[in-house]
Structure formats: C-alpha cells, structure tokens
C-alpha positions as CSV (number, residue, x, y, z in Angstrom):
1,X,0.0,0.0,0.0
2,X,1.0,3.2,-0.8
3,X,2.3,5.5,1.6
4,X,0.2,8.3,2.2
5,X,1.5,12.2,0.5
6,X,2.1,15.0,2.6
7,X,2.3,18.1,0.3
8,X,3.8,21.2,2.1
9,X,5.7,24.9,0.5
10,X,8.8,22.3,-0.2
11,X,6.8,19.7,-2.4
12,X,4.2,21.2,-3.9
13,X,5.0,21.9,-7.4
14,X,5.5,18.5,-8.2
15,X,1.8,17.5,-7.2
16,X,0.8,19.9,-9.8
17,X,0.7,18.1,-12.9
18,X,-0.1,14.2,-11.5
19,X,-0.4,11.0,-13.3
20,X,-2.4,8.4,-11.6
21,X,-2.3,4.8,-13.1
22,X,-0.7,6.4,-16.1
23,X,-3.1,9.0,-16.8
24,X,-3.1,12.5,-16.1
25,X,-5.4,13.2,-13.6
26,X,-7.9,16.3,-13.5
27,X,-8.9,19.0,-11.3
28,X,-11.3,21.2,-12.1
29,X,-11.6,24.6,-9.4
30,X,-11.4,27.8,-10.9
31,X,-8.4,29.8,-9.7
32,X,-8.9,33.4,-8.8
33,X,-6.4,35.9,-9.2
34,X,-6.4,37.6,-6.1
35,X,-4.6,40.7,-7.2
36,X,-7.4,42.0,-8.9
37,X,-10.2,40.0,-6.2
38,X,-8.9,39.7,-2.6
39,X,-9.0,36.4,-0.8
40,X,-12.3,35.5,0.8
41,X,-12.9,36.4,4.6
42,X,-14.2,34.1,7.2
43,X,-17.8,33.9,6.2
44,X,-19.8,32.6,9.1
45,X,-19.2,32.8,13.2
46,X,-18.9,29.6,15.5
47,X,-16.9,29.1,18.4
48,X,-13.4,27.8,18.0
49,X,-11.5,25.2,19.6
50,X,-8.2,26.8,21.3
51,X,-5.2,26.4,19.8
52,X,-3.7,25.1,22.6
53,X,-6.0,22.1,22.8
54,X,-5.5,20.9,19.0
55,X,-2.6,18.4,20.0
56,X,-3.8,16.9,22.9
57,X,-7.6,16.5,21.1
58,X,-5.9,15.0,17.4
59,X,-4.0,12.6,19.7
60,X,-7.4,12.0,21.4
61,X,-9.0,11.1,18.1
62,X,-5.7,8.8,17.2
63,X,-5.8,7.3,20.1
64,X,-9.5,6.3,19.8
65,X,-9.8,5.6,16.4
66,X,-12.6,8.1,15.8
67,X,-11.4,10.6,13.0
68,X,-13.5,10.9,9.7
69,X,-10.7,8.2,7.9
70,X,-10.9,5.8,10.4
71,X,-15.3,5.8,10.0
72,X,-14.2,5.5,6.3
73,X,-11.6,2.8,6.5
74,X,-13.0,0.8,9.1
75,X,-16.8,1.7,8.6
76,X,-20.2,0.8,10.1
77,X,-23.4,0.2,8.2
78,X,-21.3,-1.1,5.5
79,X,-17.7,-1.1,5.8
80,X,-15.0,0.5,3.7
81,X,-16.3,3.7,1.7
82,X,-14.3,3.6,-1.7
83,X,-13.1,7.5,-2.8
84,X,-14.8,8.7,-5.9
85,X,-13.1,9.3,-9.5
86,X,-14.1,12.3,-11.6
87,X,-13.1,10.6,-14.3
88,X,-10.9,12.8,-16.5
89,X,-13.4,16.0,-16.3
90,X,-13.3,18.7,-14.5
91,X,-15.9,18.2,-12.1
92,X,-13.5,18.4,-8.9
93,X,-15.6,21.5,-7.0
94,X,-18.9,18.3,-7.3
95,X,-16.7,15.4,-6.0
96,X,-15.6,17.4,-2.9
97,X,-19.4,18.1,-1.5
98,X,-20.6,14.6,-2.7
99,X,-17.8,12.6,-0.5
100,X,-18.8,15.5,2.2
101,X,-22.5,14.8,2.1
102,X,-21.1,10.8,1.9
103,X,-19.6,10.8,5.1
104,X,-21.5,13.0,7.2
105,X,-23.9,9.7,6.3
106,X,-21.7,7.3,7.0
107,X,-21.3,9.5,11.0
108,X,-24.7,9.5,11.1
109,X,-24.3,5.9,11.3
110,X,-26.9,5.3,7.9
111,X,-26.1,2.6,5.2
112,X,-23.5,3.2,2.4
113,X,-24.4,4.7,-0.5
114,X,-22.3,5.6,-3.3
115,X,-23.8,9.3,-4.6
116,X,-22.8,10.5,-8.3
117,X,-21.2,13.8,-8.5
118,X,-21.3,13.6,-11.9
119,X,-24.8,14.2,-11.7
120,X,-24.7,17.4,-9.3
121,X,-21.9,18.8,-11.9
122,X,-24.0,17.7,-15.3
123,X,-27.0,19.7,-14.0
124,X,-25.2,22.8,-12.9
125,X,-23.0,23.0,-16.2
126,X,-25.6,21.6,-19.0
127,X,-23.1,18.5,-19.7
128,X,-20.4,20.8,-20.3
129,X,-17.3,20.0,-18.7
130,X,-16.5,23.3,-16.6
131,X,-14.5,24.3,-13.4
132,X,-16.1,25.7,-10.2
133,X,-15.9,26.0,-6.6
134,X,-17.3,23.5,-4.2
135,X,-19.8,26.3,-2.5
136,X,-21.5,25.8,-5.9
137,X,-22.5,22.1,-5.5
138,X,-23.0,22.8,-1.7
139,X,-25.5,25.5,-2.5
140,X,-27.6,22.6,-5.5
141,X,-27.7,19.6,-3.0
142,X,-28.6,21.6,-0.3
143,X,-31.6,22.8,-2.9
144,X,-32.3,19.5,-4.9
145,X,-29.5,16.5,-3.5
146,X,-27.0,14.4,-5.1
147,X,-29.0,10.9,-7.0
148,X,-26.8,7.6,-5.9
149,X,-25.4,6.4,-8.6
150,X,-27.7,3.4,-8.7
151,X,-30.0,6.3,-10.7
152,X,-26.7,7.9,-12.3
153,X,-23.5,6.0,-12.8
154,X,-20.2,7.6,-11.3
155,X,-18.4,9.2,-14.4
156,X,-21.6,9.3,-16.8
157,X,-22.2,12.5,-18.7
158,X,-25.4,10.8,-20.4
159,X,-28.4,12.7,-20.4
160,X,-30.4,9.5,-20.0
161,X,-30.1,9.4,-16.4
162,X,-31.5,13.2,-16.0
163,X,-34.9,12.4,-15.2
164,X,-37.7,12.5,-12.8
165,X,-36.8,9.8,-11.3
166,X,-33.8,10.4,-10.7
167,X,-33.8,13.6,-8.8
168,X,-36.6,12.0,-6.6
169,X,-34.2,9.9,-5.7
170,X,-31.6,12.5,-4.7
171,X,-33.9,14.6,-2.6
172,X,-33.4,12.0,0.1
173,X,-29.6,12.9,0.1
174,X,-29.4,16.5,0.7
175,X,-27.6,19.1,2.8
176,X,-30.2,20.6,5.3
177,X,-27.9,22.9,6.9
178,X,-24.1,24.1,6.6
179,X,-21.2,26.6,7.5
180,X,-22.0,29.1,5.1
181,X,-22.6,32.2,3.9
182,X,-25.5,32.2,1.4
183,X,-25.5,36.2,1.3
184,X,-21.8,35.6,-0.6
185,X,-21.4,34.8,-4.1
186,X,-20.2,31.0,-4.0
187,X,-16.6,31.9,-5.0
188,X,-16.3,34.3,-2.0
189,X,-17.7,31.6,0.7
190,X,-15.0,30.8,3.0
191,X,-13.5,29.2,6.4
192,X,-10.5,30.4,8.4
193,X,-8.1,27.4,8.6
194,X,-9.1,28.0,13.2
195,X,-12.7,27.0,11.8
196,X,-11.5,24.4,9.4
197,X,-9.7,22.9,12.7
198,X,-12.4,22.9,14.6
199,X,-14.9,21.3,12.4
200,X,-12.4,18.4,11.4
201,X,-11.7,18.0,15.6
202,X,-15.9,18.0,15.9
203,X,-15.7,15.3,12.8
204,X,-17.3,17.5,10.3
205,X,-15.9,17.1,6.7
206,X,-15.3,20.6,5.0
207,X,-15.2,21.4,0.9
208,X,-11.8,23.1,0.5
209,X,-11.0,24.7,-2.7
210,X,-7.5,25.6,-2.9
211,X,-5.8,27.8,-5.5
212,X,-2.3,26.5,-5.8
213,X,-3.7,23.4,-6.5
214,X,-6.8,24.3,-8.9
215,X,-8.5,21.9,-7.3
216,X,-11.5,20.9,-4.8
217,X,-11.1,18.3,-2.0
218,X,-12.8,16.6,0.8
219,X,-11.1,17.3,4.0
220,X,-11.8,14.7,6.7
221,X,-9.1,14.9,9.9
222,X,-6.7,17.1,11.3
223,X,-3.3,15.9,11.5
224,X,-0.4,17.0,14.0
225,X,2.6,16.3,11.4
226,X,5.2,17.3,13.9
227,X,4.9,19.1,17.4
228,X,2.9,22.0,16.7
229,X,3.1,22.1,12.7
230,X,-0.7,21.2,11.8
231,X,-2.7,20.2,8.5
232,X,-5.4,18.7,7.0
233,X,-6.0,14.9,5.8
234,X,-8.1,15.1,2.8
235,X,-10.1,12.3,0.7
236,X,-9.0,12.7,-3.3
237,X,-11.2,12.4,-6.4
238,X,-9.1,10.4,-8.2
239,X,-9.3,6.9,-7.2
240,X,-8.0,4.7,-4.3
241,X,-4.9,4.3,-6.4
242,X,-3.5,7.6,-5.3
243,X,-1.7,7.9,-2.3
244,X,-2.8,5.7,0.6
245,X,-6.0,4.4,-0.6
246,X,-7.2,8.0,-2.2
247,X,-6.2,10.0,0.9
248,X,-3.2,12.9,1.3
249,X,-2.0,15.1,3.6
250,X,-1.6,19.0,3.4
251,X,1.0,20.5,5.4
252,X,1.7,24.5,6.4
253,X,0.4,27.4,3.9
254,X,-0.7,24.4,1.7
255,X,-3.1,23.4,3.6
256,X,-4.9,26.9,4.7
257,X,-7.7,26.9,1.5
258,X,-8.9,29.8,-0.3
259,X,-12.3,28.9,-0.1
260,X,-14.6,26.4,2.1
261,X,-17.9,25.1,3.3
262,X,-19.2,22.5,5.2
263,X,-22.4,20.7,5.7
264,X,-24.1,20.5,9.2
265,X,-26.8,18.3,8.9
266,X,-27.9,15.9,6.0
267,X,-30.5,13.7,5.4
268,X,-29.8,10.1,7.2
C-alpha cells in the first residue's frame, strides 16, 4: 500500500501536474487571481476550539480511532467507503461536496451509499465540462441533493439518467444545513483554517477549494505532522490508487484553503 502524501511549500510543485495509473489526472476549481479579487474572509461565526487544545484532542481522536478516515476505512453500516473518480473531467468542485454529504452519512451511522457527482456537476453546467468552486455544489444539494449512482452512474455525462426519477431519488440525500454564507457569491464563501480545525476535531468534513492546486477536496481529519506544525488529511477524487487508498495530507500554507464550506446536517 502506498504511503500516504504530505504536500507542504517544499513539495508542492510536483503535485501539480499528477499522473495516476498512467493517466493525467484532473482537477477542475477555478483559480482566482487575487490581485485583482482579494482572498475571501471568514464567512460565518462559530466558536473555536483553542489552539492550545489541537494536540492533545488529534491525539485524542488517534488514540480512539474516531477521525473521519478511520469511519471510512473501518466503517459501520457497511464497511469501507471507496473515494470517488471524476473521471478525466473537470468536475473536482462536485466530487468534494458529494464525498462530504457521503460521510457526514456514514457519521450518522446510515447505510453506504455511493452518490454520483457527476450528476450534481452535469446539472449545474448543462453537460459541459467546466471548473467551479465546491460552494456551488453545496448551495444545489442543499436545494435539490446528489442521485446515488444506482440512478446515475459515477463518471456518466449521459443525459439518459436526468430524469424525474432520478432527482426523486436525490432529494433524500441533501444538505439541510451548513457553515455558510448564502448572502456571498459562491466563490467568496469561505472558512479560516481555526474554523477548518475545529470542524475536522468535531468530525465535520469541509469542501476546501484551494488555488495553488486548482482543485477541490474533501477534508476529513486534522493531522499533527510534527509538534505543533498542523494540517489537514483530505479524501481525493481520483481513485484509491492515489496515495494511501485515495487520501493525502496537506501541510503549512498548503493546507490553509482559499475557499470552504461545510455541511451540518444531512438527510440520514
């Protein structure tokens, strides 16, 4: 098994341009230039979780076995939740929600159900195969849900599966409530990384777009990489194949994002 990534200021640029299996991989978040628009502010107000307290709570959550991976690797109600694959488009900013909404199920202790991104980005773009920001498929499932892909097969861009039926089905997998700021256009919705902490040590999964990259994630723990130097695990969109079983760390400045949500409560 693979050993898992940890991309930090020193590594990055070769994380840019990936191959996995042999094929280039895609991304798919718009980058902003924030010369010309400034970086988004905090958008909503919660309490925070000190500083001070991040070490001894991660080793907590080690210790115990109860992060966000360890509910995916180790499971209830179904076991071992696979990572999604966009497939080759660009549909990154849909994936990140999706495996959001997914395991904020799978903590609510409800049966494993694979949910098709694809479908969430199809809608939103009219089949075209466009960049975004995650706040943009937070704000459709919290409206309409994400179908499982039982109604619309992971990777499918066929207009087949865009039916009634269909998004029946997804209105029973939707985000009733999040950590966001609906008043902000969704490329201006963001988290400070103290809030990102927080919700990861609370075992909320958060939809972190980040700039360097050009790309949309799921983040699911927070990580103590040495004493006192902090990051974020995140689930990929690319496969298990990548890094250890589809999951990376970010380290430092790389792992602050430049724009993030989070759902609170989904349908279970």
């Amino acid at each position: 098994m693979p050993a898992e990534v940890i991309i930090n200021d020193g590594n990055f640029r070769k994380f840019l341009n990936e191959n996995v299996d042999g094929e280039p991989v895609s991304y798919g978040c718009v980058r902003r230039d924030h010369g010309i628009q400034p970086p988004p502010m905090q958008a909503v107000e919660f309490p925070l979780i000190p500083r001070s307290e991040w070490s001894d709570r991660i080793k907590g959550m080690v210790a115990t076995q109860s992060r966000l991976s360890d509910l995916r690797l180790y499971g209830n109600n179904g076991g071992v939740i696979p990572s999604l694959n966009q497939n080759g488009q660009g549909y990154c900013w849909a994936y990140s929600t999706t495996m959001a909404v997914m395991m904020m199920r799978a903590k609510a202790n409800a049966a494993y159900v694979p949910l098709s991104a694809h479908a969430v980005a199809c809608k939103i773009k009219n089949f075209q195969d466009e960049g975004a920001w995650g706040a943009l498929s937070q704000e459709f499932i919290t409206k309409n849900g994400v179908p499982p892909q039982s109604k619309w097969p992971q990777g499918s861009m066929s207009r087949s599966y865009d039916n009634d039926e269909t998004w029946a089905e997804a209105k029973k997998y939707r985000i009733t409530k999040g950590f966001v700021d609906l008043d902000r256009p969704v490329y201006d919705r963001n988290l400070s990384f103290a809030q990102v902490m927080t919700l990861l040590m609370n075992r909320i999964p958060v939809v972190a777009d980040f700039m360097w990259w050009g790309h949309s994630v799921c983040l699911l723990d927070p990580v103590e990489i040495e004493p006192g130097s902090f990051g974020v695990r995140l689930i990929n969109s690319w496969g298990d194949s990548w890094s250890d079983r589809g999951m990376g760390v970010l380290q430092g400045d790389k792992a602050v994002p430049d724009n993030a949500t989070a759902p609170m409560i989904v349908l279970a």
